[in-house]
N, C-alpha and C positions, 0 to 999 in steps of 0.2 A: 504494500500500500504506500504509494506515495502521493503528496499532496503539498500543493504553496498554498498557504493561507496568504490572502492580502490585507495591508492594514486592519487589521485587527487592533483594538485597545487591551489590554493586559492587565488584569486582574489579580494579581498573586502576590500577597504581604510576602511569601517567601522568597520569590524570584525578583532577579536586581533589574527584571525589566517591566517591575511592578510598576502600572499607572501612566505606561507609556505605549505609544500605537508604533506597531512594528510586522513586517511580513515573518511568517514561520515556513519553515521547508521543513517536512515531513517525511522520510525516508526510510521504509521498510521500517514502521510502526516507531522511527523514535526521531526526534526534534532533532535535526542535523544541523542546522544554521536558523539564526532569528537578528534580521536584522531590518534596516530603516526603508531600504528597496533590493530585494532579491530578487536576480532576474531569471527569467523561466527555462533554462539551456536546455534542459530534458524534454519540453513540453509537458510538464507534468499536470493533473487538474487542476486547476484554481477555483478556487474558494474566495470570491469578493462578495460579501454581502454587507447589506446598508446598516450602518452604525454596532457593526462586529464588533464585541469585544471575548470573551474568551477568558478562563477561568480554568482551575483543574478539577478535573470531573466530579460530581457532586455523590453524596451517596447519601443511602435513605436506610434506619435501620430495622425499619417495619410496612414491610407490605403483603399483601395475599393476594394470592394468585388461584386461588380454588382445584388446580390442577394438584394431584389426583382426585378425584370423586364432584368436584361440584366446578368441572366444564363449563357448564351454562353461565358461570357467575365469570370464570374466567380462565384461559389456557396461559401455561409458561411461556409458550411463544407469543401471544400475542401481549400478555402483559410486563413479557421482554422490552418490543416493540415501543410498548407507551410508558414505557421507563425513558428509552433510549429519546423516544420525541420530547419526554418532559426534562432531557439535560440529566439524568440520572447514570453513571457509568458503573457504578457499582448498588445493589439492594441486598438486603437481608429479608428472605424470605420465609415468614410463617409456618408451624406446622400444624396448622386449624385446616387438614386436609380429609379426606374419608379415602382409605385411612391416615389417621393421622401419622407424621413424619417422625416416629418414634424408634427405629430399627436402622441398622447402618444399610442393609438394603433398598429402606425409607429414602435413605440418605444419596444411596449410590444411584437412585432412580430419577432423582431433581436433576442431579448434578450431571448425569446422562441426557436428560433433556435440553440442559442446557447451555453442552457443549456446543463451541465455536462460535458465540452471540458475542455480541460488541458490547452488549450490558455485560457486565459478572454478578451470577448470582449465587449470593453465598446463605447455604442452607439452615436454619433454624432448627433445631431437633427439640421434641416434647421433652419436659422436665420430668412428665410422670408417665408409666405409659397409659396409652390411649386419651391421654390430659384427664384423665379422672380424676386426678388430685389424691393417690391413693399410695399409689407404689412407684418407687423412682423407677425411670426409662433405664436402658440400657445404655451412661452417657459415656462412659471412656469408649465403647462401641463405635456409637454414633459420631466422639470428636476423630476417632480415626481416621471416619467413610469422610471424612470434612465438614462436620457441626459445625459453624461458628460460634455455638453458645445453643442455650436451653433454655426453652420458656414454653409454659402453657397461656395461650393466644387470650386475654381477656377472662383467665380465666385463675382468680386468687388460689394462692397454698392456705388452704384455712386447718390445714393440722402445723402449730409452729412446726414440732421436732420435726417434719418431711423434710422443712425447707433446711433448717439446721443441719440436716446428713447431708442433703445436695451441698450445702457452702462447704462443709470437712470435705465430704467425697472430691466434687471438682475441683477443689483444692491442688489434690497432688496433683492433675497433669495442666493445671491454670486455666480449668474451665469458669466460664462466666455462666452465672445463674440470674437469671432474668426471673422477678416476681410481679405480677404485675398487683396494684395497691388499690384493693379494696376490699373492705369486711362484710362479707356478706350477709351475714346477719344485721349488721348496721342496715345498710341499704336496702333488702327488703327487695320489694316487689317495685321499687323507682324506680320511674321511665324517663328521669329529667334531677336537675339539681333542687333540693329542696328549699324552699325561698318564696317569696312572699310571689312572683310569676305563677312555680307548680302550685299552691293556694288557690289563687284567681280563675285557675285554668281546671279544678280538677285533676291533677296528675299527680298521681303517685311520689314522692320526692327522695333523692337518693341525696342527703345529707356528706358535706363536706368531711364531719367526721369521720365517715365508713373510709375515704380515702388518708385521711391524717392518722387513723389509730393503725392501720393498717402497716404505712409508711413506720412509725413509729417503731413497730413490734421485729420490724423485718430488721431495722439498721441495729435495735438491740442483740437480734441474733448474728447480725453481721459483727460486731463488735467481739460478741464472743465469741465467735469460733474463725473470725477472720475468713479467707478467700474473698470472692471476687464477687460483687452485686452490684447487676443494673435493673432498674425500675423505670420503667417505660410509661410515658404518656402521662406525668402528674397533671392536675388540671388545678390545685387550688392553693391559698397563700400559707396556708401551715405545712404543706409540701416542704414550700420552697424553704422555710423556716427549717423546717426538722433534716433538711437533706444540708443546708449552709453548716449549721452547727456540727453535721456527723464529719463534716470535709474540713472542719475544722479541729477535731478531732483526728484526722490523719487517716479515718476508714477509708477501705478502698470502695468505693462504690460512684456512680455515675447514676446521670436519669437524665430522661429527652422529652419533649411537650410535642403536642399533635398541633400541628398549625393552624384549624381550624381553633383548638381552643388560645390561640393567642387574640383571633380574629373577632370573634362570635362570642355574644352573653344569651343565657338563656330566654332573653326577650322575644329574639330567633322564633322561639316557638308558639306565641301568641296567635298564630295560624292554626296549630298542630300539623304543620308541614312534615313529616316524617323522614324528610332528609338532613333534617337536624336532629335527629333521634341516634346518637353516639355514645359511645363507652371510652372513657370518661364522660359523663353530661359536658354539654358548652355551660360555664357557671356565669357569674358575675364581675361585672367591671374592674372589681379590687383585686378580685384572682386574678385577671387578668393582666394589671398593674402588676403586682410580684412576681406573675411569672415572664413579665417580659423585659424585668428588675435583674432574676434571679438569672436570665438569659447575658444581660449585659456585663452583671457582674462576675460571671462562669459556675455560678450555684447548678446552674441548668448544662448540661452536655453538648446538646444535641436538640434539632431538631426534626421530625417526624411528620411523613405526610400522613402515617397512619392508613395506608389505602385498602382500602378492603370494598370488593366489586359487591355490590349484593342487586340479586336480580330483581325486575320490577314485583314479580311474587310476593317478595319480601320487606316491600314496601309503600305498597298500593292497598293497604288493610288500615283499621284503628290503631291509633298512635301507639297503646297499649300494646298490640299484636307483632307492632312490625319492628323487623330486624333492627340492630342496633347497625351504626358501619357507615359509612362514606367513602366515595372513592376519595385521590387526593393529589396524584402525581400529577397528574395536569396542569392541577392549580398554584401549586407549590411553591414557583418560584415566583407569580403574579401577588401572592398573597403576601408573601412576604416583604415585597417591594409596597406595600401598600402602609406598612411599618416602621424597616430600616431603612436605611441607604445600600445602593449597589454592594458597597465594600463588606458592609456587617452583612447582609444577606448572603451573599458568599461563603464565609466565615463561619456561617452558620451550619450551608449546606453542604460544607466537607469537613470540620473541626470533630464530628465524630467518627472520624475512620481509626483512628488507633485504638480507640475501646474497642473494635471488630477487627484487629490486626490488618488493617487494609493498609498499604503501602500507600504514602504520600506521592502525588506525581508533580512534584517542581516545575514549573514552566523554566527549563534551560536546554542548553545545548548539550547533548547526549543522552537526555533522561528519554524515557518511554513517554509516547504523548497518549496522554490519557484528559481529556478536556471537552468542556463543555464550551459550546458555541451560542451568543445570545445576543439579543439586543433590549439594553435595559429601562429604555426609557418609552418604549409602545405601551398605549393603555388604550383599553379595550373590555368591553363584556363581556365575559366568563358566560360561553351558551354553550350548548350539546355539539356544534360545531367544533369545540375545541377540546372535545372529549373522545379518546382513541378508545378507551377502556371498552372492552365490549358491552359491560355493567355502565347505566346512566347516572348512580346514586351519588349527586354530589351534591354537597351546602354551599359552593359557591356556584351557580347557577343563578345567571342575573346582577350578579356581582360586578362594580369597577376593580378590575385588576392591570397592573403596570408591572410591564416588560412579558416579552417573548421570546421562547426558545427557538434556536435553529436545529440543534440537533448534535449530535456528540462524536468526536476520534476515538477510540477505544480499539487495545485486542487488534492491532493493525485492521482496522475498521473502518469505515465512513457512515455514520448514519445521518443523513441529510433529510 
């Protein structure tokens, strides 16, 4: 694969040609020359598009892809694809599969799939098997086949000591255990965050504390028994409280927010639009203040599109009824430009590759190009048009979102 990128602007606090517009030569997948005008001696393809700038490729550490058992909601290939169009070069893929991606066969079946894609998808294995929450998977197995880590999908460890053997056990070979933070018996039968909205609306309310005591319970046993904790998708400001102070403490653990809930307060659902019906709930303004506090100040990791296809099935019922989930990668990097600026958005969208051991890719001369192509200043309405996913289920539908993807180099790749 070779490729001149033309003027491009250059995005990368790492790289010395951060913040400046320069041609890139791309040659049998790595950055051979970047310079103010390279001229085309090979005839190679060119790459000029309008207000290019260009980044190192982003990754995401929670999506689903419903591939094996629920197709309908979504395939690996195609949810390959709308990674690769939403600027994503690397994803961490779910194991809320039928069956679930529990077994290193599980494991060697994804990674089969998704051999020679321009995305890299690196595989999630269940923390228990079948995610029952009952009995631990088979995880030094599974990080063998190529786990990247273990988690059961939205779905709490409500016995402590399970989670307590998983942090000793993945310990010895420096498995990360993934919990995700909420008490289920707090929360109840919530379809939404508890708060004077679910009140008014009739809805059921899933209380801030089912995710705070939760959070709570999990850093204590992380404390004692040490290894490795990440907690995905906090949604509210005692989170970010209780996750600052354990990092203050010197625990090793990490945690990432779902973008919508940076975006979105529970007001959203004064419709009962059922594409706002998400796990974590979208909460309140103040949450959304800390958590986008807890972001600037590095309490928060990572952020997360959280994408999960759900079929119109599963969401064209009573609020009550219908699936929790949104898609997200589409909107991802519009949403958050709606936020930060160019630079912190960036930052955002690849600052957690080393909690999933992803190698960093430096915009220089020699490294592999691995990058994302975009233009950051297009704003535009977020419609079904600009949705790959084969699943239509997004919360930002109708939405102003600014900047748009071109598409990503990866994997000696061009996804254009």
């Amino acid at each position: 694969m070779n490729v001149l990128i033309k003027s491009a602007t250059i995005i990368d606090s790492k790289s010395d040609f951060h913040n400046t517009t320069q041609d890139l030569l791309i040659e049998k997948g790595k950055i051979s020359k970047i310079g103010k005008s390279i001229k085309n001696t090979n005839n190679y393809k060119e790459i000029n598009l309008e207000n290019l700038h260009i980044s190192q490729g982003w990754f995401d550490s929670s999506v689903c892809f419903g591939e094996p058992g629920f197709e309908d909601r979504e395939t690996i290939e195609n949810g390959l694809k709308t990674a690769a169009k939403s600027g994503f070069t690397s994803v961490v893929m779910q194991a809320n599969t039928q069956p679930v991606i529990d077994t290193n066969s599980a494991i060697t079946f994804v990674n089969m799939k998704a051999q020679n894609n321009v995305v890299n998808l690196l595989p999630m294995g269940a923390l228990t098997r079948n995610s029952d929450g009952v009995d631990l998977a088979e995880l030094f197995d599974m990080k063998s086949a190529g786990a990247i880590a273990f988690s059961d999908y939205k779905k709490p460890i409500a016995n402590p000591n399970l989670l307590k053997i998983a942090l000793q056990y993945a310990s010895n070979f420096n498995g990360l255990v993934c919990s995700f933070p909420q008490e289920n018996r707090i929360s109840g039968q919530g379809v939404m965050n508890e708060n004077i909205t679910s009140t008014t609306l009739g809805l059921k309310g899933n209380p801030s504390l089912a995710e705070a005591l939760q959070v709570a319970r999990d850093l204590y046993l992380l404390e004692y028994t040490g290894g490795k904790l990440h907690i995905p998708t906090i949604s509210t400001a005692e989170s970010v409280a209780l996750i600052r102070n354990a990092k203050q403490k010197k625990l090793d653990v990490t945690c990432s927010v779902a973008i919508h809930n940076l975006c979105l307060t529970d007001k959203e659902l004064e419709d009962f639009d059922t594409h706002y019906k998400v796990l974590p709930p979208l909460r309140t303004q103040s949450d959304l203040d800390a958590l986008i506090e807890g972001l600037k100040d590095g309490t928060i990791d990572m952020v997360t599109s959280d994408h999960n296809p759900i079929t119109i099935e599963g969401k064209k019922v009573e609020f009550d009824y219908a699936d929790y989930g949104t898609i997200g990668l589409e909107s991802a990097f519009g949403a958050l430009q709606t936020l930060f600026s160019t630079k912190k958005t960036i930052q955002l969208l690849t600052r957690g590759k080393a909690r999933f051991n992803v190698e960093p890719s430096i915009i220089a001369e020699g490294n592999i190009a691995d990058l994302t192509l975009f233009n950051p200043d297009k704003k535009y309405t977020f419609t079904t048009k600009n949705i790959y996913s084969s699943s239509k289920n997004s919360l930002f539908l109708e939405k102003e979102l600014k900047g748009s993807v071109y598409g990503i180099i990866a994997n000696k790749k061009v996804s254009l």
